[in-house]
DRENMIZA-750453 format. One record per residue (C-alpha): x, y, z; residue in three letters; residue number from 1. Coordinates in nm, 3 decimals, m for minus. Example, Ala and Ser with C-alpha at 12.3 -4.5 7.8 and 13.67 -1.06 7.14 Angstrom:
2
{{1.230, m0.450, 0.780}, "ALA", 1}
{{1.367, m0.106, 0.714}, "SER", 2}
***
This chain:
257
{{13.593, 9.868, m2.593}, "UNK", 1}
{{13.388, 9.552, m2.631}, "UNK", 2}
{{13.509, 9.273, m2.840}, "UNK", 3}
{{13.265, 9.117, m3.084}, "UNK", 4}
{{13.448, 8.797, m2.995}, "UNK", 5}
{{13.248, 8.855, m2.644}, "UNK", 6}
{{12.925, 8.680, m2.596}, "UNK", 7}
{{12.667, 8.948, m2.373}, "UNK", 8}
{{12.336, 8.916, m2.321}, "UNK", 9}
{{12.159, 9.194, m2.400}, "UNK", 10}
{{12.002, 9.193, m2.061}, "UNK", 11}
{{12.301, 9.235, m1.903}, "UNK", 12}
{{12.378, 9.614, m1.761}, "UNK", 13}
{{12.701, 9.726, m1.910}, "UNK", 14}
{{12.868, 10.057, m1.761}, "UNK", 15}
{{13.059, 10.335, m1.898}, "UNK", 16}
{{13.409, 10.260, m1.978}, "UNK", 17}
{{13.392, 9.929, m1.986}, "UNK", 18}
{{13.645, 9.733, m2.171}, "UNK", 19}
{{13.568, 9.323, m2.229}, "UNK", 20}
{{13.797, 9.098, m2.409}, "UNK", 21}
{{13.705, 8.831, m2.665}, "UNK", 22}
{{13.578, 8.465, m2.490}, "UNK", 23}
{{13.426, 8.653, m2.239}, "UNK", 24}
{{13.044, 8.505, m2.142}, "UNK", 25}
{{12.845, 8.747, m1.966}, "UNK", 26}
{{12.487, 8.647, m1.859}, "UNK", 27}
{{12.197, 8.883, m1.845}, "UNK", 28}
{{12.102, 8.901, m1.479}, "UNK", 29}
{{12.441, 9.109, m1.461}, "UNK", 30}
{{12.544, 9.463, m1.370}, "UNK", 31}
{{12.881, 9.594, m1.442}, "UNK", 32}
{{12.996, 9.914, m1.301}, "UNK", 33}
{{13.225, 10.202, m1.469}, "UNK", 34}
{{13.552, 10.132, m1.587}, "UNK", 35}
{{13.579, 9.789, m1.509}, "UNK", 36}
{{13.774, 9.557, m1.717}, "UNK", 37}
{{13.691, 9.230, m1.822}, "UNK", 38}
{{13.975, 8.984, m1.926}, "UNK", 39}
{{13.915, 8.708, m2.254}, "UNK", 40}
{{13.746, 8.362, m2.093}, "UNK", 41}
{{13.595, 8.535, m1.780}, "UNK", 42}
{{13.235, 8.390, m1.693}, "UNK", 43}
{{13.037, 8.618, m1.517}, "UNK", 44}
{{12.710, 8.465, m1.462}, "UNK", 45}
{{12.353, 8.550, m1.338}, "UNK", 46}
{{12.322, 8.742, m1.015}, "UNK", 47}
{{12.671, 8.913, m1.058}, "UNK", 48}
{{12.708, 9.285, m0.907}, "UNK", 49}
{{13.033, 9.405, m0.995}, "UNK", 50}
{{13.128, 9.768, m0.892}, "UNK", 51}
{{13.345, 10.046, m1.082}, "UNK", 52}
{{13.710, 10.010, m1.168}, "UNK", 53}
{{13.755, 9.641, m1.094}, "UNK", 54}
{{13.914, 9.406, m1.275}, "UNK", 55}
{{13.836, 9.074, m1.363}, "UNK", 56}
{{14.137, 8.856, m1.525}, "UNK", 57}
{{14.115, 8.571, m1.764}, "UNK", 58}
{{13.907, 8.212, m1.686}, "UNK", 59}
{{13.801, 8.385, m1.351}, "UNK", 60}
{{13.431, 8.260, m1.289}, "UNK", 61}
{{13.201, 8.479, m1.092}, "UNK", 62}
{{12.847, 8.412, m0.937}, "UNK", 63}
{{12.847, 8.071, m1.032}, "UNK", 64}
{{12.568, 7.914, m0.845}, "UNK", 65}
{{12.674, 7.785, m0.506}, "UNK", 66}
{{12.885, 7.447, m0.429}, "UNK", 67}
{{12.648, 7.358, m0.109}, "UNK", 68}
{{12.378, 7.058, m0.167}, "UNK", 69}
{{12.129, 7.276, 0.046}, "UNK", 70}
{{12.102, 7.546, m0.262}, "UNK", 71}
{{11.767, 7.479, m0.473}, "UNK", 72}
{{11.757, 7.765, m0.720}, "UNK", 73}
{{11.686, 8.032, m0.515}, "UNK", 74}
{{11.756, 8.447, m0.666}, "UNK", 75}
{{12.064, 8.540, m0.484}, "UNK", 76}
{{12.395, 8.756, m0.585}, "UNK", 77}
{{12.749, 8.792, m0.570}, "UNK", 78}
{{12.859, 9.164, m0.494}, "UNK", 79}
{{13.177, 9.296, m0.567}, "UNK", 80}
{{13.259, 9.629, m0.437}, "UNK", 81}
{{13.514, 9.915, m0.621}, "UNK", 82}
{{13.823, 9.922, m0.719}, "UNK", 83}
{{13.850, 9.523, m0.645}, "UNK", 84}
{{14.076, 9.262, m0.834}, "UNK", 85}
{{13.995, 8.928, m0.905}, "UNK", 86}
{{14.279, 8.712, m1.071}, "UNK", 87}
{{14.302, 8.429, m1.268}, "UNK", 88}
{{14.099, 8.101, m1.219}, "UNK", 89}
{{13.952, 8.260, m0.899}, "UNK", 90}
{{13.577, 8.135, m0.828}, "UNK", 91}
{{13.373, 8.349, m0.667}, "UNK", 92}
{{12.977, 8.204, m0.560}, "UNK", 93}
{{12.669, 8.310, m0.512}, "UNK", 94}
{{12.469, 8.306, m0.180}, "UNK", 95}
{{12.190, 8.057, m0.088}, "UNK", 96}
{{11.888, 8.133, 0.138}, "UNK", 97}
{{12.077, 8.138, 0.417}, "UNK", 98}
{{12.191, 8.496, 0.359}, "UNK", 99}
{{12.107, 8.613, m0.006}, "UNK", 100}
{{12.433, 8.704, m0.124}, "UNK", 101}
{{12.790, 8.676, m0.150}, "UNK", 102}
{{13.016, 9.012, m0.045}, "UNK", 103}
{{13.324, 9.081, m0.176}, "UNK", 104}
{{13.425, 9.477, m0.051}, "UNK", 105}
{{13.659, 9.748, m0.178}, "UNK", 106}
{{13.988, 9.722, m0.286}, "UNK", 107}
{{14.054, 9.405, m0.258}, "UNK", 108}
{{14.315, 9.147, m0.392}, "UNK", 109}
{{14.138, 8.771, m0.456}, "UNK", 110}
{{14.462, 8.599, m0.615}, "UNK", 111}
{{14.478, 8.313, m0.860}, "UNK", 112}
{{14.300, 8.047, m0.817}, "UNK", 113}
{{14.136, 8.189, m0.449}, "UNK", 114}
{{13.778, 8.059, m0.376}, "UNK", 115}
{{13.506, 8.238, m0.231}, "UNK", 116}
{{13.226, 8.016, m0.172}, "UNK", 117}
{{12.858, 8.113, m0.098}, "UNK", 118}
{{12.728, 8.366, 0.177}, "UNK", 119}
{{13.066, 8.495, 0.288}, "UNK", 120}
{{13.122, 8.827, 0.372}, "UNK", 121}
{{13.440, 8.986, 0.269}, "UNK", 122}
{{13.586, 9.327, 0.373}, "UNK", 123}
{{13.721, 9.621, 0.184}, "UNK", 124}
{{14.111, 9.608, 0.134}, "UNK", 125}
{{14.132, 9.230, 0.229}, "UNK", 126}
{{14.434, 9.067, m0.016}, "UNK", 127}
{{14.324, 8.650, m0.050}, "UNK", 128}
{{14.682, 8.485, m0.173}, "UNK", 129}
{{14.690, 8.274, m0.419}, "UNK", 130}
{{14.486, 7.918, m0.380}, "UNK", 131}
{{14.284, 8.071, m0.053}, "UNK", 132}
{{13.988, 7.842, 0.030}, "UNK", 133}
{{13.688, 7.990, 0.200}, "UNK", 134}
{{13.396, 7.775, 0.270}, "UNK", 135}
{{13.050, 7.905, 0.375}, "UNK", 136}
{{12.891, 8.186, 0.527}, "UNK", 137}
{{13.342, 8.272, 0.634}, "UNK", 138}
{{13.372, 8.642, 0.750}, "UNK", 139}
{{13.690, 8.829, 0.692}, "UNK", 140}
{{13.719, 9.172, 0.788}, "UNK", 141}
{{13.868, 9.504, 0.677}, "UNK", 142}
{{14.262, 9.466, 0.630}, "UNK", 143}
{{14.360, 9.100, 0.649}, "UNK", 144}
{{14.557, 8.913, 0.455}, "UNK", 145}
{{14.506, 8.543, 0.453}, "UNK", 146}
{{14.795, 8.390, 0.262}, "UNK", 147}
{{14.830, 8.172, m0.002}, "UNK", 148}
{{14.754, 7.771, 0.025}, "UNK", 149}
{{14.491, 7.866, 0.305}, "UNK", 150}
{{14.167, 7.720, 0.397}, "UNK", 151}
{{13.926, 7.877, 0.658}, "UNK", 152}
{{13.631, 7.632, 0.783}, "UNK", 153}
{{13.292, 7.736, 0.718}, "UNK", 154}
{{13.132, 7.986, 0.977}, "UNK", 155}
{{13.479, 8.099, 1.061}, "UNK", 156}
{{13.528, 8.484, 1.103}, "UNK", 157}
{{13.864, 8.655, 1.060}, "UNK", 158}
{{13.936, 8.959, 1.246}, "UNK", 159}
{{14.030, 9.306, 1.107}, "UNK", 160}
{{14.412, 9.392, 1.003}, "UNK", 161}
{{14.540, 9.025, 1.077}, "UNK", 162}
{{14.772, 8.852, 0.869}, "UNK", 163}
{{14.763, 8.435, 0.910}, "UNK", 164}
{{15.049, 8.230, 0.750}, "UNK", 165}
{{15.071, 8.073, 0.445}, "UNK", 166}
{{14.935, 7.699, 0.442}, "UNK", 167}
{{14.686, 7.775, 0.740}, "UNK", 168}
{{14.416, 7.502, 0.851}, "UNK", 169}
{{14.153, 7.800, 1.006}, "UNK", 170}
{{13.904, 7.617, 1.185}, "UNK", 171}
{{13.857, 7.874, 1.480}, "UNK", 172}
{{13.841, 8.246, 1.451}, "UNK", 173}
{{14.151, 8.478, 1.448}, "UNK", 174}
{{14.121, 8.799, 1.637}, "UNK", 175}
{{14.180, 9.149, 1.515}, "UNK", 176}
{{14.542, 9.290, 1.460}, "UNK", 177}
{{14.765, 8.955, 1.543}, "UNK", 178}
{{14.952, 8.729, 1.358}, "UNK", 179}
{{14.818, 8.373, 1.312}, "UNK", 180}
{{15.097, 8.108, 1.193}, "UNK", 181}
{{15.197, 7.702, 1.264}, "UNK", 182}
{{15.009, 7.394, 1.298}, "UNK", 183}
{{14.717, 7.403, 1.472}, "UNK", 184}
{{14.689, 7.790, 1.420}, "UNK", 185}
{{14.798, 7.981, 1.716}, "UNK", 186}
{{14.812, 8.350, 1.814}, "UNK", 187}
{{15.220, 8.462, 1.691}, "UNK", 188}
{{15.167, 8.794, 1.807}, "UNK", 189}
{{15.027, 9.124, 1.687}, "UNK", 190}
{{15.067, 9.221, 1.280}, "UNK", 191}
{{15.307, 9.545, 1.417}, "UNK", 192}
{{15.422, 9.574, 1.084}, "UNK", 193}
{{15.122, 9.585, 0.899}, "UNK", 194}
{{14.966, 9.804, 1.136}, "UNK", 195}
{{15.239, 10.048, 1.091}, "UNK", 196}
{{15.225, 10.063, 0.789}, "UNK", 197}
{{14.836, 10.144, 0.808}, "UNK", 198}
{{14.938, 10.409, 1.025}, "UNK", 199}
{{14.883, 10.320, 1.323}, "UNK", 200}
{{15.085, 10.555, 1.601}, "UNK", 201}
{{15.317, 10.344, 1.866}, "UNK", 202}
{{15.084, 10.418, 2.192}, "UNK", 203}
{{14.807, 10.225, 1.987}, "UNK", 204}
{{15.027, 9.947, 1.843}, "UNK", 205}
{{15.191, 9.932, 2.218}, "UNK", 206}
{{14.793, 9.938, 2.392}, "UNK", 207}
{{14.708, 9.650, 2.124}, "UNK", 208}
{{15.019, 9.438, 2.227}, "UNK", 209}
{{14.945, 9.514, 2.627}, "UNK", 210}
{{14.557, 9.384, 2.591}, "UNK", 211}
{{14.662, 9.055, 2.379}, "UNK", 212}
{{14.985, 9.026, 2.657}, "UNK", 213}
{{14.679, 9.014, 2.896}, "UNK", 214}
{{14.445, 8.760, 2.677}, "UNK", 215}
{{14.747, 8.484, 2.634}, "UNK", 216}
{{15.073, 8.551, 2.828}, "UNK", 217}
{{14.918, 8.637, 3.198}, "UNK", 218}
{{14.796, 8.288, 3.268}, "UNK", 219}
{{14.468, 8.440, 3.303}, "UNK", 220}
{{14.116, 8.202, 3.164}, "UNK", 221}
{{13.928, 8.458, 2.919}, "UNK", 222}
{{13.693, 8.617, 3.171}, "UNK", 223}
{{13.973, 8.691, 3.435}, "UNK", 224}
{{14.145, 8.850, 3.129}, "UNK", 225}
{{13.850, 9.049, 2.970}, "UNK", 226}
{{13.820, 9.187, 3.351}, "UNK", 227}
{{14.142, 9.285, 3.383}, "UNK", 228}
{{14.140, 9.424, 3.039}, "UNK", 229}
{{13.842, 9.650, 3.133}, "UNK", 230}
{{14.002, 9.775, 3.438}, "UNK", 231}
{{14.302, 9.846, 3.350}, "UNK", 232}
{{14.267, 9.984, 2.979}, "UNK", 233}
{{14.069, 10.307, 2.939}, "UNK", 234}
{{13.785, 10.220, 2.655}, "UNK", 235}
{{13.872, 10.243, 2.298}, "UNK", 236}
{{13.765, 10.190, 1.988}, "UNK", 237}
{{14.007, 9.849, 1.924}, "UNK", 238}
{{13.993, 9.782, 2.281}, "UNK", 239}
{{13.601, 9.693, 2.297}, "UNK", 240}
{{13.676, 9.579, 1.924}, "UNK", 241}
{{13.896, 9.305, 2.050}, "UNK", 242}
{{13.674, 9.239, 2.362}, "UNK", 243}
{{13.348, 9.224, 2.211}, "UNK", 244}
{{13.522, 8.958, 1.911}, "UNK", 245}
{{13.644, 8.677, 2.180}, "UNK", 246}
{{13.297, 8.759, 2.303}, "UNK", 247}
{{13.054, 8.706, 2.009}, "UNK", 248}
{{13.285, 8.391, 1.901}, "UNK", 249}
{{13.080, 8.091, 1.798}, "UNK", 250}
{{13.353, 7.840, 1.696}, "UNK", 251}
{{13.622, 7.925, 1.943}, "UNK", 252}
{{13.924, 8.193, 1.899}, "UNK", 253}
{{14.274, 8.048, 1.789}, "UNK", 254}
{{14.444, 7.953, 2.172}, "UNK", 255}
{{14.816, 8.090, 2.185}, "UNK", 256}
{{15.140, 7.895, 2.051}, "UNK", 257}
***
């Protein structure tokens, strides 16, 4: 199940299961959980916590230490939850002070040649496309897909069950359950589609449309709409969800096409 070919240190914490492929360089400050698989010319170095069943494909680097000038050495990790794939060439860093750690969730999908860079905080089920760009301290929440050729500005957080179009400059946050496309990013709607298929019923998908139709097609300013919003939809959970994100922005939502 492990090759010979595989250099491990013995420090490292190796779970059941595990299957590692020749060229592989594991470091000892490392914990691998059950039934994970690591591919031939994977680096996985100091500070790595990689959960159960995940998957780790050929020349992908993981915990490296971060790509920020402020980093001096400090002990920090990258975490990787279950069930999670990384593909090849991805790099995945390690946090600085700032936070402690890097967080990659559940489930997730972090495509060829993605980059995750220190302190972010990733979701569970989130699918990076291939060549995705995250700089520092990003969030991206449960559900969204950020497609390929992508780059999100450091600081930036990305809201739960969005989808933003390939080739996206994200410099300002994108909101929970829309559609983020063209040049500078704009709202394009709500992500029906993907929320359907997350099974979502039609009176939510239709009370998510109404509350954005309020936010950008009413020609009301953000506190005239957040007013409006509040008397006119009953409270819910993705109604205070989508309130309380315009609200707790610090670099600005994406404004509407």
């Amino acid at each position: 199940m492990i090759s010979s070919l595989a250099y491990i240190d013995p420090e490292a914490q190796i779970g059941k299961d595990v299957i590692i492929e020749p060229f592989a360089f594991i470091q000892g400050d490392v914990v691998i959980g059950d039934g994970t698989w690591i591919g031939p010319h994977a680096v996985i170095y100091d500070g790595a916590r990689i959960g159960n069943n995940c998957r780790i494909f050929n020349g992908a680097t993981i915990s490296a230490i971060p790509q920020d000038l402020k980093f001096s050495g400090e002990e920090t990790t990258l975490e990787i939850g279950d069930n999670t794939t990384v593909r090849e060439f991805a790099t995945l860093n390690r946090g600085t002070r700032a936070k402690g750690k890097t967080v990659i969730g559940n489930n997730c999908l972090i495509m060829a040649y993605s980059h995750v860079a220190h302190d972010c905080v990733v979701g569970n089920n989130v699918v990076l496309v291939v060549q995705t760009m995250l700089g520092g301290e990003v969030i991206v929440d449960d559900w969204a897909i950020i497609a390929g050729g992508s780059g999100a500005h450091q600081f930036v957080h990305i809201g739960a069950h969005s989808i933003t179009g390939g080739g996206s400059l994200i410099v300002m946050d994108i909101p929970p359950y829309v559609k983020a496309g063209r040049n500078p990013l704009s709202f394009m709607g709500i992500n029906s589609v993907g929320l359907e298929r997350r099974g979502f019923s039609k009176e939510k998908i239709h009370e998510i449309h109404e509350i954005y139709r309020a936010i950008y097609n009413m020609g009301k300013n953000r506190t005239q709409a957040f007013q409006y919003i509040e008397d006119n939809f009953a409270p819910t959970f993705e109604r205070d969800q989508i309130i309380e994100f315009f609200r707790n922005s610090v670099r600005g939502v994406i404004r509407g096409r």
